[in-house]
Structures are given as structure tokens and as C-alpha cells.
C-alpha positions in Angstrom: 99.4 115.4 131.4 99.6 112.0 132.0 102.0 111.0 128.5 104.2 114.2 129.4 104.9 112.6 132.9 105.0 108.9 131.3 107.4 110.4 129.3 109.2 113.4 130.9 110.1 112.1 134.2 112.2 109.0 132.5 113.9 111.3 130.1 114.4 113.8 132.4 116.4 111.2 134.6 118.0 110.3 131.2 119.2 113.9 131.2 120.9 113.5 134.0 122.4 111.1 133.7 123.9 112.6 130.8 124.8 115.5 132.5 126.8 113.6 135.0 128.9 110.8 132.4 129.3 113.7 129.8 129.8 116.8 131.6 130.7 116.0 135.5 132.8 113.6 134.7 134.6 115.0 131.7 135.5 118.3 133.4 137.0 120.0 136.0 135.2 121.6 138.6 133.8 125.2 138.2 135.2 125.7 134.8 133.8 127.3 131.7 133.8 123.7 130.4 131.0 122.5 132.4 128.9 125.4 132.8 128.5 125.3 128.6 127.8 121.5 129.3 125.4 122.1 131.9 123.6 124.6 130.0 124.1 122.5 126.7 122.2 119.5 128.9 118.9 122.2 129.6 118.6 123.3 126.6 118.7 119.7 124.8 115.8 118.9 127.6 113.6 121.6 126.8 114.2 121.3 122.9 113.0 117.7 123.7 110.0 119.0 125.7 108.4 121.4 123.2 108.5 118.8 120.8 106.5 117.0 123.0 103.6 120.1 124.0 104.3 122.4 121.2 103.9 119.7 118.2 100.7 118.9 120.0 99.1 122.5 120.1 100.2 123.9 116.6 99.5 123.2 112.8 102.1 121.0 111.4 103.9 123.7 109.7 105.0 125.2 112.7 105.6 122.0 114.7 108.2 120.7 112.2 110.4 123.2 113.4 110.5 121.9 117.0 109.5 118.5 115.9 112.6 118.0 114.2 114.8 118.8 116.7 113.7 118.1 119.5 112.8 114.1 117.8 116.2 113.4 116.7 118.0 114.1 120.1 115.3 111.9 122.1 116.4 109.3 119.5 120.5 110.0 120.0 119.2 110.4 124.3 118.1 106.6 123.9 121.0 105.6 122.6 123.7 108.0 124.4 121.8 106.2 127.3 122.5 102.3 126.0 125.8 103.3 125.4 127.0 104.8 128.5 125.1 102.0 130.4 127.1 99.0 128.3 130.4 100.8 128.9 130.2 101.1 132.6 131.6 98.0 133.4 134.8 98.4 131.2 135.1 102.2 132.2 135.3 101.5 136.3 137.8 98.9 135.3 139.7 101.6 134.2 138.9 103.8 136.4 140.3 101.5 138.5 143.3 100.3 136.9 144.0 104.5 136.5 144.6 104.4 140.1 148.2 105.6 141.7 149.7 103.2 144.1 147.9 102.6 147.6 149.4 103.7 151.0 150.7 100.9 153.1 148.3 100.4 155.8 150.9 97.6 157.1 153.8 97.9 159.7 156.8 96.1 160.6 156.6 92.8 158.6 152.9 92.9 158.7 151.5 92.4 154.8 150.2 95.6 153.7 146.4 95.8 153.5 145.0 97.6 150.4 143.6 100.7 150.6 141.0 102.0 148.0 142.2 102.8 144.7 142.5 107.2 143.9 142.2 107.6 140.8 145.2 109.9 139.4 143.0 113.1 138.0 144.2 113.7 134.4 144.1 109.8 133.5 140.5 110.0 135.0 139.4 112.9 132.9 141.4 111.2 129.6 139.1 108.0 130.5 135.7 109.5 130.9 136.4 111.4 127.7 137.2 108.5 125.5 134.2 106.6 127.2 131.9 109.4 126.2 133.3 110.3 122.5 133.1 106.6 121.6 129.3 106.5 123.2 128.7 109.5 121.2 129.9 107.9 117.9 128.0 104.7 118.9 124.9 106.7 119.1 125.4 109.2 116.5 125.9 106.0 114.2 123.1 104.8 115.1 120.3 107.2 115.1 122.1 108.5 111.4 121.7 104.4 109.8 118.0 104.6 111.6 117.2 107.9 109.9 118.0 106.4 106.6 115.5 103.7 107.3 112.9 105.8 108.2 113.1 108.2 105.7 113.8 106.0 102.9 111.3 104.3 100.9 109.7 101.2 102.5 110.5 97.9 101.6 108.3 96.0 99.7 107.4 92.6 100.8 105.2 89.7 99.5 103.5 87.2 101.6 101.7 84.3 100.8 99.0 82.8 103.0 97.0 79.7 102.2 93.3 79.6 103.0 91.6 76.5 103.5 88.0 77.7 102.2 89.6 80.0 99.4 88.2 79.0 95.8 91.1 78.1 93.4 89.6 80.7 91.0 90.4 83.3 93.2 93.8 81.7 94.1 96.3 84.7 93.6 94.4 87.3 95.2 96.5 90.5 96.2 95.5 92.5 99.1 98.4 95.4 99.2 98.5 96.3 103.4 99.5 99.6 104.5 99.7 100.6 108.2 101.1 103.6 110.5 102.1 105.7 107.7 101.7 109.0 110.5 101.2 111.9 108.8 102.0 114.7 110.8 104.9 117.5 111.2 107.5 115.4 110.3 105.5 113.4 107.2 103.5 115.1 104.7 102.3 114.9 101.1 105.2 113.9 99.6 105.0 110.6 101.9 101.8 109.7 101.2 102.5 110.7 97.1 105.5 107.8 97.5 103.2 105.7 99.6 100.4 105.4 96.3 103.0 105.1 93.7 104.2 102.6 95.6 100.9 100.5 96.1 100.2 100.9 92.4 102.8 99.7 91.1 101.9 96.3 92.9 98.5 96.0 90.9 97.0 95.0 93.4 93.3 93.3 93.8 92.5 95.5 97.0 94.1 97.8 99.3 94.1 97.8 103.1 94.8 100.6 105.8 94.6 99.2 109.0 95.1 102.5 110.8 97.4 105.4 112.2 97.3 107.0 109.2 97.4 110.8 110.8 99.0 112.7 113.9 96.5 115.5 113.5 93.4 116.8 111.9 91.4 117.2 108.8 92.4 121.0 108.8 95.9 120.7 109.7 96.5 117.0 107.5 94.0 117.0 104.7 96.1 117.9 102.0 99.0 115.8 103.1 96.4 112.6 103.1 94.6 114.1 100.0 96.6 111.8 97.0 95.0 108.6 98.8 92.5 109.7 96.2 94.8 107.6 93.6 95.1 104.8 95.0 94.4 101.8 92.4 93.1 98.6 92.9 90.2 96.1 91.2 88.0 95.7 94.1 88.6 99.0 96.3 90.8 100.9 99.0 89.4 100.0 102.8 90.2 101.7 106.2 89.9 100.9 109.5 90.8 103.3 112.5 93.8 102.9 114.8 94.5 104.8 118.1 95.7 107.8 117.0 92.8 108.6 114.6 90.7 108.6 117.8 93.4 111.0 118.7 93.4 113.6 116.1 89.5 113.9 115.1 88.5 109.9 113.9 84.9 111.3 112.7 86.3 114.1 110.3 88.9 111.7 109.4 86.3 108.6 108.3 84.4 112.0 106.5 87.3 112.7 104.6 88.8 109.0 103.9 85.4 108.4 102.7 85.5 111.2 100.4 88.8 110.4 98.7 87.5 106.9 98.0 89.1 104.8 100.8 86.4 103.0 102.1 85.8 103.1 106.0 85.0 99.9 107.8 83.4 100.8 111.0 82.7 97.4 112.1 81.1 95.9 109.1 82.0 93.5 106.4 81.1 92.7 103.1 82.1 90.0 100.2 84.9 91.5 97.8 85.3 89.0 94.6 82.3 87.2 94.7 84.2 84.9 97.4 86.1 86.4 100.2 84.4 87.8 103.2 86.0 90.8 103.9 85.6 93.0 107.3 87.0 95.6 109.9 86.7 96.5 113.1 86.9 99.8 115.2 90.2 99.9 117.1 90.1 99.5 120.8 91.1 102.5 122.0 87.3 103.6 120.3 86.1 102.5 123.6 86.8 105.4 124.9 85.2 107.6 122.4 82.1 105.2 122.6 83.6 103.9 119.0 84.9 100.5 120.4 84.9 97.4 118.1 81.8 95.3 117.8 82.9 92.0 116.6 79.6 90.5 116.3 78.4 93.8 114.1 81.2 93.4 111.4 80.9 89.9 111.2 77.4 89.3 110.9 75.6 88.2 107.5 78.9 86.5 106.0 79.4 83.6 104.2 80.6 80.9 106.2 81.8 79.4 103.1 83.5 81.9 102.1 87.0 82.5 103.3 86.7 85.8 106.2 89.8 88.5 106.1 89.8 90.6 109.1 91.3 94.3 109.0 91.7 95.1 112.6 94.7 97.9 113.7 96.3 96.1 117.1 97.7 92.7 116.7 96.1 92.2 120.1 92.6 91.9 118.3 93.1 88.7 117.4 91.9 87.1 120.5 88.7 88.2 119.4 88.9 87.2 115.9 90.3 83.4 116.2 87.0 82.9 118.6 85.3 83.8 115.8 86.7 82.0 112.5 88.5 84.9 111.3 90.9 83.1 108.6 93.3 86.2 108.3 93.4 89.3 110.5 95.6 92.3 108.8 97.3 94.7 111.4 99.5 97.1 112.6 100.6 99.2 115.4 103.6 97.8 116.7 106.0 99.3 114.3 108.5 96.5 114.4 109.4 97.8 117.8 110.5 100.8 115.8 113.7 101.1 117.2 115.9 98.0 119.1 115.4 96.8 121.7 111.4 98.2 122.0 111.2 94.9 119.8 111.7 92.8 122.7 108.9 95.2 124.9 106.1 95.0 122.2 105.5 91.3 123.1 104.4 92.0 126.6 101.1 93.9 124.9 101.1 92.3 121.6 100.7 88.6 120.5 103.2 89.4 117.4 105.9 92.4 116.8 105.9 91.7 112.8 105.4 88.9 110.0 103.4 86.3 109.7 102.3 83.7 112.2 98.9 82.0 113.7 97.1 82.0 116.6 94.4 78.6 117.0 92.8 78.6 113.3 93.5 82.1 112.6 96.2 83.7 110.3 97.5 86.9 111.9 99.6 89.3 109.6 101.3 92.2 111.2 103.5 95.3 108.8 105.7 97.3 110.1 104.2 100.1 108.9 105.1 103.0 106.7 106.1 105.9 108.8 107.0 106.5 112.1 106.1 108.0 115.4 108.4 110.5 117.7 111.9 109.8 116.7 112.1 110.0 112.7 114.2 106.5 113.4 114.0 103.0 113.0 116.5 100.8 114.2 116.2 97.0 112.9 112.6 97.7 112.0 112.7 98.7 108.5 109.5 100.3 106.8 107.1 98.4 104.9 104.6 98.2 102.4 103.3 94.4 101.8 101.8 92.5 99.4 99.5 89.4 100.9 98.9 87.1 98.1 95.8 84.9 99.5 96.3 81.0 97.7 93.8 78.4 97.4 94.6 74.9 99.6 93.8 73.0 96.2 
């Protein structure tokens, strides 16, 4: 109830304002013209809305059908929105300058005094038409180049990160990350079929999933998820839970991951390589599920020779980690942002939207991710798969 109002109330208000730049104003009154846009405006609402319940309540099958739908147009509502808001400025200018001439208020040789402006009706209409085709191209291009993004393969990326403690035999170590990936109705098998050929073809020494792989349960997602069981690598495949596994069944899930080889961390660690400390943590919203992360637990018993690689889904985590000589946490969540300009919002919760950077002593590493949530869109957020190549200071 509470993410249906979080979510309903502001794009219900997006609705209307919709309803009044693309239908009130581009129309005359009580015409057949704006009683189809009315309707046309309550039925793109509710298409939005039981994508929001119904995707939620049946298999994944059946949700794709008002997943789809009901997705793209909150995507193309975000932007109709940005659109019509940047051109309000020029389109009361015009609006304005669309105006017949004033009535002298003056007399005599008094100076006239303006009066306000009336706009002439059929230049009005012509104005608020061109505003709101041109928004609609805007956003239509938009949400069309992010679709392509989302739904196209995700970019591979290569990272190296130097590690004071790292033995030069081991210099060249490969951990291939993989985060968000979001199985669910609008990702399936095939996605997670692309995802492994993908990761194998990188060779890689280890493989990380730090989280959100699933929007949905064992029953419903089990054989989308089911070709993780190929996944390649010299020292193993290694999970660790974000917030929407505790959302969709995280115990069945760690059961299942478990059984198709991809080893859970559930706050503990071990040594990978006969050098590198390697851990994971719960993610926090396991609090609430009495699944929270225990730092101290997964850290305990290492090596403080060795160098200590964190997997750890929220960026956020990191606080935690750098207090405890973490050398490189691996993450997720954020998504990029997704789609612009959510890229500018993440930073309020996280301590990094994407890439590499460090916080005290402590590498943090944050991907993209490889799928999506809600709108099948990303908008200066490309997907990613990514290849961390750990290096030896020597």
C-alpha cells in the first residue's frame, strides 16, 4: 500500500497534468476531441496501475501482458512530463505574443495603460499543439533510444584496481561482477542465457552477483534463473542478496542459487586463490526479515595479510566496510540512476551512482547492472557486465 501511494499519487498528478497540456489545452470545449483525450488519459492511468498490482499478484507469464504496457508509458509519462515542464517558459511567451491588440484603457491624451493580453483562440490552439507534438516526439525519442539500451546486450567493461597487499603472483586476477540483472515479466531465460555467454566469454577467475537477481519466486523464476548453472570460472560463482530477493522469497532463492552452483555468501568469507580474502554480506533491507548483515560474522578468521574483497549489494555498505579494512567492496543497486536525471537523486542515498572510486582505504566498485526495474528503459545508464582485474602494487 504504501509503494502504490509513493508511487500512484505522483503519477496520478502527472496524469493530469497531461490531461490538461495535451487534451484541455489542445481542444475545444465539449467536443468529441476531448472527451477521446479524456478517456485516452484514464485508460493510460489504469494501464499504468495494473502494472503496478497485477504484475505483483500473477506468474510472470501473465504479467508480461500488463507489464509491458503499462512500463513503457510510465517511461514516455516521465518524459511527456520533463518535456512539457522545459517548454513552459517558451510556450506562455507565445501564448503571449499570440495575443490581439489590447483595449485602450487611456482617454484624451492620457497614454494608454495595457490591459492583459487575450489570446486570439485558433493561434492558441495552433500553439498548444505544436508544444505538445514536439514534447511528444521528445519523449517518444527518448524512451525508444532507452529501450534499445535496456534491451540490448550490456556493455562490457574492464577495470583495473591496484591492491596494496595483493601478491604479484596473483597480479591479474579477474573477478567478472554482475548485478540487478531482474528477472521477472519483462526478463526471462533468454536474458540470463545472454548474461552467462557473456561472462564466459571473459574467462574469468571468479564470478560475482551482488544481488537483485529476481522480481519473483522460485516457482514463478526458476527456470528463467536456471542457466546460471553454466556459468564458468577457475575459483567459483558467489552470491550475495539484494533488496528485492528479500522481496520475492530470499530463502528459496539461496536454496536454489545454491543448487545451480552459485555459491551464497550469507555473511561469511573465505580465501579464494590461496591469497585473496574473499566475503559477502546480507543486504540491509535483511533487517527486516531478521537476515540483516553481520559484518563482524563475514569477516572473521581472514587473513590480514591477505588482500579482503567485499561483495556487498548497496553502495551504502561501505561505511561499514572501510571501518573495517575492506580493500574492495563490489556493488550494485543503483542502476546508473537508470534513467536521467534519477542519476543526480541516487547520490542523496548512495555514496557512488557508478564506476570506480574510494572511500578512506577502501576501493568501492559499483556496475550498473544488467537489467532493469519498472520501465524497460535506460536513459544515459547503459547496461553492464564488468570485468575487475585486481593488480599487484609491486
Amino acid at each position: 500500500m504504501i509503494f502504490l501511494l509513493l508511487l500512484g499519487v505522483p503519477t496520478a498528478l502527472g496524469h493530469l497534468y497531461l490531461w490538461r497540456r495535451l487534451v484541455v489545452d489542445t481542444t475545444r470545449p465539449r467536443t468529441l476531441g476531448r472527451r477521446i483525450g479524456t478517456l485516452a488519459v484514464i485508460g493510460a492511468f489504469l494501464v499504468l496501475m495494473s502494472a503496478l498490482v497485477v504484475t505483483r499478484r500473477v506468474p510472470p507469464e501473465y504479467g508480461k501482458f500488463f507489464a509491458w504496457p503499462g512500463f513503457v508509458w510510465l517511461a514516455v509519462l516521465f518524459y511527456l512530463v520533463i518535456a512539457l515542464g522545459i517548454a513552459e517558459v517558451p510556450r506562455r511567451v507565445l501564448l503571449r505574443r499570440a495575443g490581439v491588440a489590447p483595449v485602450a484603457a487611456g482617454t484624451g491624451s492620457e497614454p494608454a495603460e495595457p490591459a492583459d493580453v487575450v489570446p486570439d483562440p485558433s493561434r492558441r490552439l495552433f500553439i498548444s499543439r505544436s508544444v505538445a507534438i514536439g514534447s511528444g516526439i521528445a519523449a517518444g525519442g527518448v524512451v525508444g533510444y532507452g529501450m534499445t539500451q535496456a534491451l540490448g546486450d550490456p556493455k562490457l567493461l574492464n577495470v583495473p584496481v591496484v591492491l596494496d597487499k595483493l601478491r604479484p603472483s596473483l597480479s591479474g586476477f579477474r573477478i567478472a561482477v554482475v548485478s540487478d540483472i531482474h528477472l521477472g515479466p519483462l526478463l526471462g531465460r533468454s536474458h540470463t542465457e545472454r548474461i552467462v555467454r557473456m561472462i564466459n566469454e571473459q574467462e574469468a577467475d571468479l564470478v560475482a552477483i551482488v544481488g537483485d537477481l529476481v522480481d519473483g519466486t522460485v516457482a514463478e523464476l526458476g527456470e528463467a534463473a536456471a542457466p546460471l548453472r553454466d556459468l564458468v570460472s577457475k575459483h567459483g560463482s558467489f552470491f550475495v542478496t539484494g533488496n528485492h530477493e528479500y522481496f520475492s522469497g530470499h530463502e528459496q532463492w539461496i536454496a536454489e542459487l545454491d543448487r545451480l552452483g552459485v555459491n551464497p555468501l550469507r555473511n561469511e568469507g573465505l580465501t579464494v586463490a590461496g591469497g585473496i580474502e574473499l566475503a559477502g554480506v546480507n543486504d540491509v533491507t535483511g533487517k527486516a526479515y531478521a537476515d540483516g548483515p553481520d559484518f563482524d560474522r563475514a569477516l572473521s578468521g581472514r587473513n590480514p595479510d591477505n588482500p579482503l574483497v567485499l561483495l556487498a549489494h548497496q553502495p551504502v555498505q561501505v561505511g561499514d566496510a572501510s571501518s573495517r579494512g575492506v580493500d574492495l567492496q563490489l556493488s550494485g543497486h543503483t542502476h546508473g540512476g537508470q534513467m536521467v536525471p534519477f542519476n543526480f537523486v541516487v547520490p542523496v542515498q548512495q555514496p557512488s551512482v557508478a564506476g570506480l572510486s574510494k572511500v578512506d582505504d577502501t576501493w568501492l566498485y559499483v556496475s550498473r547492472g544488467a537489467g532493469f526495474w519498472g520501465p524497460p528503459v535506460r536513459v544515459g545508464a547503459p547496461p553492464d557486465i564488468t570485468v575487475v582485474e585486481l593488480r599487484s602494487a609491486g
